[in-house]
C-alpha positions in Angstrom: 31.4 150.3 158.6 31.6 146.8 160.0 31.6 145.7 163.4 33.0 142.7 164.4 32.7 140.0 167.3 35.3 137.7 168.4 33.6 134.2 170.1 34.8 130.8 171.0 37.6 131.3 173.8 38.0 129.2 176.7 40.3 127.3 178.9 41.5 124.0 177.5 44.8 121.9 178.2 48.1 121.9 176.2 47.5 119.6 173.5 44.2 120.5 172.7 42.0 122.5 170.2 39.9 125.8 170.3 38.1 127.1 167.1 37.3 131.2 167.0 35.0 132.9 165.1 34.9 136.1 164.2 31.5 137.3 163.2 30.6 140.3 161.9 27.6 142.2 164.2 27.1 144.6 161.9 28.0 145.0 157.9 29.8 142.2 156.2 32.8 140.8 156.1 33.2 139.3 152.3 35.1 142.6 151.3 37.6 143.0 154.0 40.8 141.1 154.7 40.9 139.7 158.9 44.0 139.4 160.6 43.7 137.6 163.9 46.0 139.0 166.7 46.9 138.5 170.5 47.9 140.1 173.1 49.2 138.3 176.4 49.2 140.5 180.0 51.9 142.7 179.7 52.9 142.4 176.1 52.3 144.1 172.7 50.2 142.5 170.5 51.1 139.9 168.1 50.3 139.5 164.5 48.9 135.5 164.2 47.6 135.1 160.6 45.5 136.6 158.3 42.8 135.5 155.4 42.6 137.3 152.1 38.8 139.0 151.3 38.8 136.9 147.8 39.5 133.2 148.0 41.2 131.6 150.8 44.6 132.7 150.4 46.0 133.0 154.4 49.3 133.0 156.4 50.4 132.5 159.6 53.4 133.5 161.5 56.1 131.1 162.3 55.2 130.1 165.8 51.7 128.7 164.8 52.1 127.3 161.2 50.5 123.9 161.2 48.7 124.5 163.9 46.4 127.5 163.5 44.3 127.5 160.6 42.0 130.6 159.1 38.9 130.1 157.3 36.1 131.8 156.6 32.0 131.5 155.3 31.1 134.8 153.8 27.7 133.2 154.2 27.6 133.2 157.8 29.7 136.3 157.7 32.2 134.7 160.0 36.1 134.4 159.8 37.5 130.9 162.0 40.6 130.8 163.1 40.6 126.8 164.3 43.5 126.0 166.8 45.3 123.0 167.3 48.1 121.3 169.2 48.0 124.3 171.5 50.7 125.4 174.3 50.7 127.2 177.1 52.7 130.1 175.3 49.2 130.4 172.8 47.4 132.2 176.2 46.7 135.5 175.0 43.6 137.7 174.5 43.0 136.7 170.4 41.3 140.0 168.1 40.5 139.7 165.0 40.3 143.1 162.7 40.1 144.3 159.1 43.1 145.5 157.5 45.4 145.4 154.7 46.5 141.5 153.8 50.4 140.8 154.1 50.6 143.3 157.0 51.4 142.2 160.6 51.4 145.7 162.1 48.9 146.1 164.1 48.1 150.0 163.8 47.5 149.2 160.1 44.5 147.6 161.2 40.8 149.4 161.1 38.2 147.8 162.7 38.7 145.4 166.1 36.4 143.2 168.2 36.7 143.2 171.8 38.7 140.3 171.9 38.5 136.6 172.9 40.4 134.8 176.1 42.5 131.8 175.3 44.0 130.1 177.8 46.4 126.9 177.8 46.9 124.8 181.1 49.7 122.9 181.4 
């Protein structure tokens, strides 16, 4: 079982940067794949990218390729997701969870952390 922690939200202006991590409070995290979601008031929630358990293979939806970029440092047992050139429409609630790699539905997804707020002024 692995439980995971999602850290580094906070309100910045369009334009800006954010980096989240998503740490692992309990087992490890070198033997899962993370996808990274968010949800905005209101809406469902929305695959963003996703890291691959061996190597650094990733991918990203449309709306945030070239911006967004997953890492990850098995020996912190943290997954990033570091956020750049960010709009208003990237305010959401961001998760990050374990789950099968390639897949953008969220109910495929196993284990979630409470989630991180990310908000974009104007």
């Amino acid at each position: 079982q692995v439980q995971l922690v999602e850290s580094g939200g906070g309100l910045v202006q369009a334009g800006g940067s954010l980096r989240l991590s998503c740490a692992a409070s309990a087992g490890t995290l070198s033997s899962y794949s993370i996808g990274w979601f968010r949800q905005a008031p209101g809406t469902e929630r929305e695959f963003v990218g996703a890291i691959y358990w061996a190597g650094d293979k990733t991918l990203y939806v449309d709306s945030v390729k070239g911006r967004f970029t997953i890492s990850r440092d098995n020996a912190k047992n943290t997954v990033y997701l570091q956020m750049d050139s960010l709009k208003p429409e990237d305010t959401a609630v961001y998760y990050c969870a374990t789950g099968p790699y390639g897949s953008s539905w969220f109910r495929e997804y196993d284990h979630w952390g409470q989630g991180t707020q990310v908000t974009v002024s104007s």
